[in-house]
GULOBA-636932 format. One record per residue (C-alpha): residue number from 1; x, y, z; residue in three letters. Coordinates in Angstrom, 2 decimals, always signed. Layout:
REM GULOBA-636932
+-----+---------+---------+---------+-----+
!   i !       x !       y !       z !  aa !
+-----+---------+---------+---------+-----+
! NUM !       X !       Y !       Z ! ALA !
...
+-----+---------+---------+---------+-----+
REM end
This chain:
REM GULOBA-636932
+-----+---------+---------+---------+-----+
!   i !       x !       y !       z !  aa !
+-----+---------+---------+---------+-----+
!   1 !  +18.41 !  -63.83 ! +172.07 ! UNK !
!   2 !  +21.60 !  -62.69 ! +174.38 ! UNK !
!   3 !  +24.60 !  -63.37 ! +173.44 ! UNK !
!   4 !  +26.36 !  -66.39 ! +174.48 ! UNK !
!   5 !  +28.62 !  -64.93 ! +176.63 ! UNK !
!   6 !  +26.39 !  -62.94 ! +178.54 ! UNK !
!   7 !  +24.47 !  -66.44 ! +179.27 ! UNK !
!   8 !  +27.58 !  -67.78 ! +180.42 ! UNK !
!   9 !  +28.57 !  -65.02 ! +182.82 ! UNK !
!  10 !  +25.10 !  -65.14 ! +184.01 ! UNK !
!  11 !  +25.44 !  -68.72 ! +184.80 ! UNK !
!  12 !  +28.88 !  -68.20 ! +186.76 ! UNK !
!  13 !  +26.89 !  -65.62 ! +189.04 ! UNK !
!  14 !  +23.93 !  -67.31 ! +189.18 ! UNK !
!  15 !  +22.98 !  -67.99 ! +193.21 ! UNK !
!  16 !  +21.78 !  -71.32 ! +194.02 ! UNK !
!  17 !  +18.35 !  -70.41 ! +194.28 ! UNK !
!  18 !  +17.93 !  -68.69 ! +190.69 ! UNK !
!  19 !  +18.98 !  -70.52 ! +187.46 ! UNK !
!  20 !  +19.13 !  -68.45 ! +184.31 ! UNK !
!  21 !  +16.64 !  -70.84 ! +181.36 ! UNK !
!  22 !  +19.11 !  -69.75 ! +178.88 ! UNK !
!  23 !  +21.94 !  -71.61 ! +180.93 ! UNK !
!  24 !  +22.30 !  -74.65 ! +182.90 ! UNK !
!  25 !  +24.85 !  -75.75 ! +185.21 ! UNK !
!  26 !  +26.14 !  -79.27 ! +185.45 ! UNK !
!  27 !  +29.15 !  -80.90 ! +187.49 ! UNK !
!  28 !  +28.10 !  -84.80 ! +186.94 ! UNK !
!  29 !  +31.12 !  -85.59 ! +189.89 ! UNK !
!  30 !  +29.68 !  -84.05 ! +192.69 ! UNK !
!  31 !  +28.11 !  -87.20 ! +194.26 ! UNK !
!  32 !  +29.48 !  -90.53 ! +194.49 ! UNK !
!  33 !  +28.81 !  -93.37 ! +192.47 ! UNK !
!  34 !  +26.10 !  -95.70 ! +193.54 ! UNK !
!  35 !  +27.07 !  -99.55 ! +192.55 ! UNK !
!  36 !  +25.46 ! -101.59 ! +190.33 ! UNK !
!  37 !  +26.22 ! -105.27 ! +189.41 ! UNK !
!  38 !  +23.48 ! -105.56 ! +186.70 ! UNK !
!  39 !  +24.11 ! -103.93 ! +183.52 ! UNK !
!  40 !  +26.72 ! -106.12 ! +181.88 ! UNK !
!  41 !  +27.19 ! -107.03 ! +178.06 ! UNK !
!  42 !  +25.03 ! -109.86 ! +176.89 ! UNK !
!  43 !  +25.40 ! -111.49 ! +172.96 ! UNK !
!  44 !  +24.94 ! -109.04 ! +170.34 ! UNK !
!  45 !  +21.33 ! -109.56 ! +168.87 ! UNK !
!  46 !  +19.94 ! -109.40 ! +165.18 ! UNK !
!  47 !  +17.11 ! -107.32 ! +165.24 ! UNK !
!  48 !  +16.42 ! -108.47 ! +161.91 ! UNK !
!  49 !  +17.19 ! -105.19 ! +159.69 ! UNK !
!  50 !  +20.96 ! -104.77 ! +159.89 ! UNK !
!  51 !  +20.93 ! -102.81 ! +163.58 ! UNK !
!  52 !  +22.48 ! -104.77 ! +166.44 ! UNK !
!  53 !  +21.19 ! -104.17 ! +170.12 ! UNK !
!  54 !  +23.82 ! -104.21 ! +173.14 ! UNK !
!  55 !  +22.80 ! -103.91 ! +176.97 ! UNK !
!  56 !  +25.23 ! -101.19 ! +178.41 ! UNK !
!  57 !  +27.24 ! -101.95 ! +181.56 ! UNK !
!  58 !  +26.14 !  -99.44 ! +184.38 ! UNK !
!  59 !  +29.36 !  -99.84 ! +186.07 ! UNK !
!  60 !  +31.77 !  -98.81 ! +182.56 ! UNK !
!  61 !  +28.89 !  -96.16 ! +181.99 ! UNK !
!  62 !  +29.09 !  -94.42 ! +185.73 ! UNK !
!  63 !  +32.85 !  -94.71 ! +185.59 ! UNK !
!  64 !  +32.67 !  -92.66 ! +182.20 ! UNK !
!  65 !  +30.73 !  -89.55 ! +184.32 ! UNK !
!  66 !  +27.20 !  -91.28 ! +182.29 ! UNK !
!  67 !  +24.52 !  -91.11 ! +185.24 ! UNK !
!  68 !  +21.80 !  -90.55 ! +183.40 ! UNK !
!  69 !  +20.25 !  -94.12 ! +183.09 ! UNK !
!  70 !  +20.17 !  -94.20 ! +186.70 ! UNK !
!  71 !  +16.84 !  -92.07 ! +187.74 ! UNK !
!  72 !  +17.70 !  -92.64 ! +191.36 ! UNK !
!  73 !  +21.25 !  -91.12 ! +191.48 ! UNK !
!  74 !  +21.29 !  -87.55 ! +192.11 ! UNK !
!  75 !  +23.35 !  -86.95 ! +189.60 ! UNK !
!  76 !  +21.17 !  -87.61 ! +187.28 ! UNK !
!  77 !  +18.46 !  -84.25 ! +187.54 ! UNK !
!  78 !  +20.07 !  -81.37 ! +185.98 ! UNK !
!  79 !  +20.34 !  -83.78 ! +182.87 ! UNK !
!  80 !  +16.38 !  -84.53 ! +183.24 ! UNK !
!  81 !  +16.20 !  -80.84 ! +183.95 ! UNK !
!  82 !  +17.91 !  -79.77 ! +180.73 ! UNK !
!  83 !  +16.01 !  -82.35 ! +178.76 ! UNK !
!  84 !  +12.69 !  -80.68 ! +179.11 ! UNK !
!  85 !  +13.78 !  -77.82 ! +178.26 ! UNK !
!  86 !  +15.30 !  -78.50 ! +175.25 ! UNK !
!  87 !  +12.80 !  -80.51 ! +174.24 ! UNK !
!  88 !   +9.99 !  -77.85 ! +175.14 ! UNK !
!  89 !  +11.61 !  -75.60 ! +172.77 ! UNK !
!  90 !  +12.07 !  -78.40 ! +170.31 ! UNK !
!  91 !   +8.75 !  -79.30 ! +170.58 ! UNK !
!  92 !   +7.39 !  -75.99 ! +169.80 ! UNK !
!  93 !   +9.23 !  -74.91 ! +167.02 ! UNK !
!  94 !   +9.10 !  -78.74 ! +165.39 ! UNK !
!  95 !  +13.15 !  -79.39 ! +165.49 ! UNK !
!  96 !  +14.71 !  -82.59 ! +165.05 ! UNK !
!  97 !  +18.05 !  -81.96 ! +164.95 ! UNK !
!  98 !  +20.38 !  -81.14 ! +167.96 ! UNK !
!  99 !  +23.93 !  -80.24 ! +167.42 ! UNK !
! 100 !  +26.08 !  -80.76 ! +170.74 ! UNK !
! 101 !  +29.68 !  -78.66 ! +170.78 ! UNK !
! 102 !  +31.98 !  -76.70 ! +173.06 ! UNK !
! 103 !  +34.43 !  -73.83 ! +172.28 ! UNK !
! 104 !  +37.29 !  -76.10 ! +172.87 ! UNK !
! 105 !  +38.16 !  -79.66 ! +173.70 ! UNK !
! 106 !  +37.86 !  -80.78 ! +177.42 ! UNK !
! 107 !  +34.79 !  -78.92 ! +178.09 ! UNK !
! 108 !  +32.49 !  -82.13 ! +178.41 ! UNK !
! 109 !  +30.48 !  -82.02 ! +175.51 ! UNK !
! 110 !  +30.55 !  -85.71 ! +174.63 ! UNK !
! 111 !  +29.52 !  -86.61 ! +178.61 ! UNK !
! 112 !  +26.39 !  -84.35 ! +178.05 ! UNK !
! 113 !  +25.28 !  -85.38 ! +174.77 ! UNK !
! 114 !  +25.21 !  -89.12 ! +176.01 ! UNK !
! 115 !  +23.86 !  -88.40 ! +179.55 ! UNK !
! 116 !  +20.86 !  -85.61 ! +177.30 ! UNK !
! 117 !  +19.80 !  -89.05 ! +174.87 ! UNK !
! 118 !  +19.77 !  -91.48 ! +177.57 ! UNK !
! 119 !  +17.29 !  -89.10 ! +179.94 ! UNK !
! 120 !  +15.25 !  -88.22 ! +176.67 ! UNK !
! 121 !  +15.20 !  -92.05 ! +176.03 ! UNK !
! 122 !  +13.79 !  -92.36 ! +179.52 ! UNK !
! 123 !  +10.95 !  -90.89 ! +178.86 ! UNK !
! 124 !   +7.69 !  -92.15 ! +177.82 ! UNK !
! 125 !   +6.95 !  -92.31 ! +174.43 ! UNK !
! 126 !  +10.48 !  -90.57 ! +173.70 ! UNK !
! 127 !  +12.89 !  -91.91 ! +171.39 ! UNK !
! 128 !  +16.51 !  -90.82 ! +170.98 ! UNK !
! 129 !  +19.18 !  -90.98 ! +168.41 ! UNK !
! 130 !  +22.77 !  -90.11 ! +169.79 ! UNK !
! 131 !  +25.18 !  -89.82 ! +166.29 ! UNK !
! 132 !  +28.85 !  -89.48 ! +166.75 ! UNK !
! 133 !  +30.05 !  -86.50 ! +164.09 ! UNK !
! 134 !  +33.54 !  -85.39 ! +166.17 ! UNK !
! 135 !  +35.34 !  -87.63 ! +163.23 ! UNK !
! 136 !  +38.80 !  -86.54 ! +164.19 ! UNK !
! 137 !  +38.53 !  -87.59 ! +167.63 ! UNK !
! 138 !  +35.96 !  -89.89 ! +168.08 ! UNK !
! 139 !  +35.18 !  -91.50 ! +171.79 ! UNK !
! 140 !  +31.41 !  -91.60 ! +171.95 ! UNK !
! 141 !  +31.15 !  -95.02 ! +171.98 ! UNK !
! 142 !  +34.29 !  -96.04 ! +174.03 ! UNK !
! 143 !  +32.56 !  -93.52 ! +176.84 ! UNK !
! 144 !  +29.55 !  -96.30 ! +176.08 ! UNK !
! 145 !  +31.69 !  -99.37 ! +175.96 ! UNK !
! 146 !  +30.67 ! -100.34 ! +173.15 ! UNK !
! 147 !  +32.83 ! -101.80 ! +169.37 ! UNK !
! 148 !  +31.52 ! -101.44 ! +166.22 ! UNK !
! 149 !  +33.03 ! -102.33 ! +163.17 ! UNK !
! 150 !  +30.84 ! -100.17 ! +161.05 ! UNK !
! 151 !  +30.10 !  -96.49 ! +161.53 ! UNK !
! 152 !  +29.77 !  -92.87 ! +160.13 ! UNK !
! 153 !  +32.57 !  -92.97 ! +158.19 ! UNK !
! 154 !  +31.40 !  -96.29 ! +156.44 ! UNK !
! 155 !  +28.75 !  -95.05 ! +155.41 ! UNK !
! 156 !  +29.47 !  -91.67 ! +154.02 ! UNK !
! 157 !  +32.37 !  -93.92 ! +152.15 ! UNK !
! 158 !  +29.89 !  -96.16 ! +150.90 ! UNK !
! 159 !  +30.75 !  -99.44 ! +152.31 ! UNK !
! 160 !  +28.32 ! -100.21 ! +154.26 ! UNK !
! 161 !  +24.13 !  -99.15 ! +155.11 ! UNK !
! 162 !  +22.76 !  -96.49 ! +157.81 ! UNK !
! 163 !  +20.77 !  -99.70 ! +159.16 ! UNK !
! 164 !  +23.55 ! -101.89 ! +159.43 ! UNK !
! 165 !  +25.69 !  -99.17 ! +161.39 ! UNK !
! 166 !  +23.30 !  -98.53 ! +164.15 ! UNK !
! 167 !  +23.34 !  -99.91 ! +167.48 ! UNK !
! 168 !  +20.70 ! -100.20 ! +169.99 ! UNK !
! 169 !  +21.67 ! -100.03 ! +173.49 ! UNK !
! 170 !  +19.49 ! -100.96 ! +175.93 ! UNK !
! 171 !  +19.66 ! -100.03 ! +179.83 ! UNK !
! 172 !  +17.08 ! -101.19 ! +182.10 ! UNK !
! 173 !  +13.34 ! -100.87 ! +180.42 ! UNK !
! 174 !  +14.89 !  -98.31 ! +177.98 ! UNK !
! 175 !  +16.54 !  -98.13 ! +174.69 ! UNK !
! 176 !  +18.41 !  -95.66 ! +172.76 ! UNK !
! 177 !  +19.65 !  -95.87 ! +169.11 ! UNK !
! 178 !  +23.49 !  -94.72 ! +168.63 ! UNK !
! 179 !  +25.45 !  -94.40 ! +165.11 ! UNK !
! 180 !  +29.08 !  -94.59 ! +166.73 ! UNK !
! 181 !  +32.07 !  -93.44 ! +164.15 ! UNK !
! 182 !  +33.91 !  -96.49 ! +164.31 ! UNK !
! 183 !  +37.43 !  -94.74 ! +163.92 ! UNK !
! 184 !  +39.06 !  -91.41 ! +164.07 ! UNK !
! 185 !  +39.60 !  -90.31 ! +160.70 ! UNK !
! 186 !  +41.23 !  -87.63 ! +158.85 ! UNK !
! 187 !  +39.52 !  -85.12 ! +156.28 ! UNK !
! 188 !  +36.85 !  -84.82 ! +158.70 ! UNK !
! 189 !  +35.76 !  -81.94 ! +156.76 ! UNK !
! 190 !  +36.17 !  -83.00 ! +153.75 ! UNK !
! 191 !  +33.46 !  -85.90 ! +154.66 ! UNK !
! 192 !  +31.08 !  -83.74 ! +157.05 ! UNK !
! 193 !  +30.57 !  -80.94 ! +153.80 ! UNK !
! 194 !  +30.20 !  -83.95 ! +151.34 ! UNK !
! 195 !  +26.90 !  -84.74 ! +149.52 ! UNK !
! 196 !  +27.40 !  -88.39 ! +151.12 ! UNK !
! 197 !  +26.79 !  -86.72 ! +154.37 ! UNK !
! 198 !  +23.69 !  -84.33 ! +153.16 ! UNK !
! 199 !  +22.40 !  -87.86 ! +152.20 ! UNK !
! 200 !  +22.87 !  -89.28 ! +155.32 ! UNK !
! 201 !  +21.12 !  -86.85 ! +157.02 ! UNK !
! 202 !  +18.07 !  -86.87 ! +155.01 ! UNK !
! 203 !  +18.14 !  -90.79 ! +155.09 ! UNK !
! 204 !  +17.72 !  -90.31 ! +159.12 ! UNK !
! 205 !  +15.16 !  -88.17 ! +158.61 ! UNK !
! 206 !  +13.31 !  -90.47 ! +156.85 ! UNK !
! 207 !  +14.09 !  -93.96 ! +158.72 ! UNK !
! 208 !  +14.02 !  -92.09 ! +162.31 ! UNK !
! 209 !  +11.34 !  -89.49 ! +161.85 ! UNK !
! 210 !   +9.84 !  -89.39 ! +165.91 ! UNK !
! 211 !  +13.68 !  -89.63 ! +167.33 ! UNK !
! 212 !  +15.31 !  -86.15 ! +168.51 ! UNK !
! 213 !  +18.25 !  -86.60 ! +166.87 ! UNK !
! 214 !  +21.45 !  -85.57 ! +169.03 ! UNK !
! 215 !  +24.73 !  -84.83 ! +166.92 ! UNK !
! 216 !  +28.25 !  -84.78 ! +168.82 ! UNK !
! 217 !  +30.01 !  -82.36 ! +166.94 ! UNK !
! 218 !  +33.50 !  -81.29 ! +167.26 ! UNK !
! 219 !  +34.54 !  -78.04 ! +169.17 ! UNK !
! 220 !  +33.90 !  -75.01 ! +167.31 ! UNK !
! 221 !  +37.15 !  -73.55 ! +167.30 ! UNK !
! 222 !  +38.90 !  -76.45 ! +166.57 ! UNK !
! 223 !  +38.10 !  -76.47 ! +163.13 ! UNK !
! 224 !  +35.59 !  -75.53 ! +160.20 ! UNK !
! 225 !  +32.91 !  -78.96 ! +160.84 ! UNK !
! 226 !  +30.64 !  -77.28 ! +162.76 ! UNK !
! 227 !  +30.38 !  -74.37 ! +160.47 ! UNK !
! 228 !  +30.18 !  -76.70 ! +157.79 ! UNK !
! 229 !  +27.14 !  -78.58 ! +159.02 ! UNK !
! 230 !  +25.03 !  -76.07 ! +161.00 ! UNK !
! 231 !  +23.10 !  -75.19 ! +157.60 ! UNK !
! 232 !  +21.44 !  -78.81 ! +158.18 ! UNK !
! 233 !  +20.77 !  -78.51 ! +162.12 ! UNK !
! 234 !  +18.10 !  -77.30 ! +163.77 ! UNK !
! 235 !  +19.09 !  -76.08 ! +166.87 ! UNK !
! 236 !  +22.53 !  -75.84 ! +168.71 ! UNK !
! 237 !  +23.61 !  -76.90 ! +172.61 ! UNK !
! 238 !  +26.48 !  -74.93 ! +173.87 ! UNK !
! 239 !  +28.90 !  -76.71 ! +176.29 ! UNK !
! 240 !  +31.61 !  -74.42 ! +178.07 ! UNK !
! 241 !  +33.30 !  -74.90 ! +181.38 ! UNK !
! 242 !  +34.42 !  -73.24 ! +184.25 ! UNK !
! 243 !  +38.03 !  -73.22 ! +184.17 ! UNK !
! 244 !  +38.82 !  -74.06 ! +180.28 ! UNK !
! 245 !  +36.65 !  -71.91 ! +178.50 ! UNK !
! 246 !  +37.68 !  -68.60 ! +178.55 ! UNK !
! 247 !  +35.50 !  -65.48 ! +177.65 ! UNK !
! 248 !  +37.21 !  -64.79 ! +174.54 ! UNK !
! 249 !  +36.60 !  -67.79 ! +173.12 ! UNK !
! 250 !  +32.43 !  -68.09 ! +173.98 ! UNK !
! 251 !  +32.42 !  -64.79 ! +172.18 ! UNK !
! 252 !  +34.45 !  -66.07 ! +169.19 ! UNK !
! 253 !  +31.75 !  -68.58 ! +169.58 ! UNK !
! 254 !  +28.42 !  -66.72 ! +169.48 ! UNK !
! 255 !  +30.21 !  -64.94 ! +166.40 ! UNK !
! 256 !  +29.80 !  -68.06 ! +164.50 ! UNK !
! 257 !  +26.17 !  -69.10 ! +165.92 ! UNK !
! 258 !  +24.77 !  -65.54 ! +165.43 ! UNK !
! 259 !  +22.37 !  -67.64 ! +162.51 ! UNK !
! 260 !  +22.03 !  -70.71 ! +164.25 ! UNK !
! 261 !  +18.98 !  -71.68 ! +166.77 ! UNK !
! 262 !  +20.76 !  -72.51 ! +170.29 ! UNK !
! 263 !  +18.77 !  -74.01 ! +172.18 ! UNK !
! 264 !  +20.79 !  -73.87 ! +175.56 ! UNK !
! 265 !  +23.70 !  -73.07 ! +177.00 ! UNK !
! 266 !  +25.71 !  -75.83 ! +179.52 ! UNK !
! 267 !  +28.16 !  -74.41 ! +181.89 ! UNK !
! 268 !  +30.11 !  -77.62 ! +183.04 ! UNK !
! 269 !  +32.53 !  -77.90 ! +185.88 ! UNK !
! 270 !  +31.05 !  -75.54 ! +188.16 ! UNK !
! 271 !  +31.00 !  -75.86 ! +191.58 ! UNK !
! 272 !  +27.60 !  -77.70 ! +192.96 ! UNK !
! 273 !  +26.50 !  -74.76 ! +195.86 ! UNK !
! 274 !  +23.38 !  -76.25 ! +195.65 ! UNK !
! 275 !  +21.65 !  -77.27 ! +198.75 ! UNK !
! 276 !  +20.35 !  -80.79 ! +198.35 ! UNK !
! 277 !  +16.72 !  -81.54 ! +198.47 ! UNK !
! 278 !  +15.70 !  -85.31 ! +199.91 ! UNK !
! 279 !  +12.58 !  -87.33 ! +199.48 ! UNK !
+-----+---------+---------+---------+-----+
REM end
């Protein structure tokens, strides 16, 4: 495989007729937002083993840059574009695991792990499992709108089951599964390196065995977690973007990921030059 920053440069130059399919480039803001009145919160319900399931509001989710559940916005396509890719490659080499991170902060890597799940979720005979693992700085489910009193960090402390922690969030004829971190914490290390985790993991495995499991880790550089937990990932989606990520730090990067499997490489915030195409 190239290195990382080669994909990336490729990406910047890449004309709008020729897309590199080691990169992809997404900018979720170009269009406007279509409206949508349906979509709001309805009563929590039991699904009688612990997991809760919570209809997402369209409006709270477009207004968050999630477009994803919407397969008539626009918007939407690169995401549906980059989900058969990764899961092609998934497919073939048998992965389960997908670890979503960026170089830095502000590089949109939580806003393309949600809007990846929900289009994988849209698919036929596709299930997705979105998990929360940026433990310092945790926002995955406010950018859903949903609350959860239990979460990651419950259960790797032992107070509470995977089953009861997981939420099912339903949008239109579609579901997708999410295990939120209820909390920012500190010692996210500490907790992502601990056998409690390993556990966790293998306990997905087991009670979520036909999901693609999506992980939203925290930025590479930001701290040792992602090191800490690529051992037990499959495969690895780079986020970097135009304008915050510089080159020095996607090579610092691929310096780390030279062992792991990534699967793709997002460049976010670049400038749609893309002529449109209408049915």
């Amino acid at each position: 495989m190239e290195p990382i920053w080669k994909a990336v440069e490729r990406a910047k130059a890449a004309t709008p007729q020729i897309r590199t399919t080691t990169s992809v480039s997404i900018q979720p803001e170009a269009m406007p937002i279509p409206s949508r009145a349906e979509g709001q919160h309805r009563p929590t319900t039991d699904l009688g083993w612990g997991a809760k399931t919570i209809e997402l509001d369209w409006n709270h989710l477009e207004a968050h840059r999630i477009i994803a559940h919407n397969s008539t916005d626009p918007r939407s396509k690169p995401f549906d574009m980059l989900r058969t890719q990764v899961l092609q490659t998934m497919d073939q080499r048998k992965w389960q695991f997908l670890a979503v991170t960026s170089p830095t902060a502000n590089c949109g890597k939580t806003v393309t792990a949600i809007n990846l799940a929900i289009s994988i979720a849209r698919q036929a005979e596709r299930s997705a499992l979105l998990v929360d693992l940026d433990l310092q700085k945790a926002h995955l489910a406010s950018c859903l709108g949903l609350r959860s009193k239990h979460g990651v960090v419950s259960i790797l402390r032992g107070h509470t089951g995977l089953k009861d922690a997981i939420i099912h969030a339903e949008f239109a004829a579609h579901q997708v599964a999410i295990l939120p971190t209820e909390a920012p914490t500190l010692g996210s290390a500490e907790l992502i390196s601990s056998r409690a985790m390993s556990a966790m993991l293998q306990e997905i495995k087991r009670e979520f065995p036909s999901h693609i499991v999506i992980f939203d880790l925290p930025p590479m550089l930001s701290g040792d977690d992602v090191l800490a937990l690529l051992p037990q990932i499959d495969c690895v989606l780079l986020v970097a973007a135009v304008g915050t990520s510089t080159l020095s730090e996607v090579k610092e990067c691929n310096k780390h990921l030279r062992s792991a499997e990534v699967v793709r490489v997002v460049l976010n915030k670049a400038a749609d030059t893309t002529a449109q195409y209408r049915y």
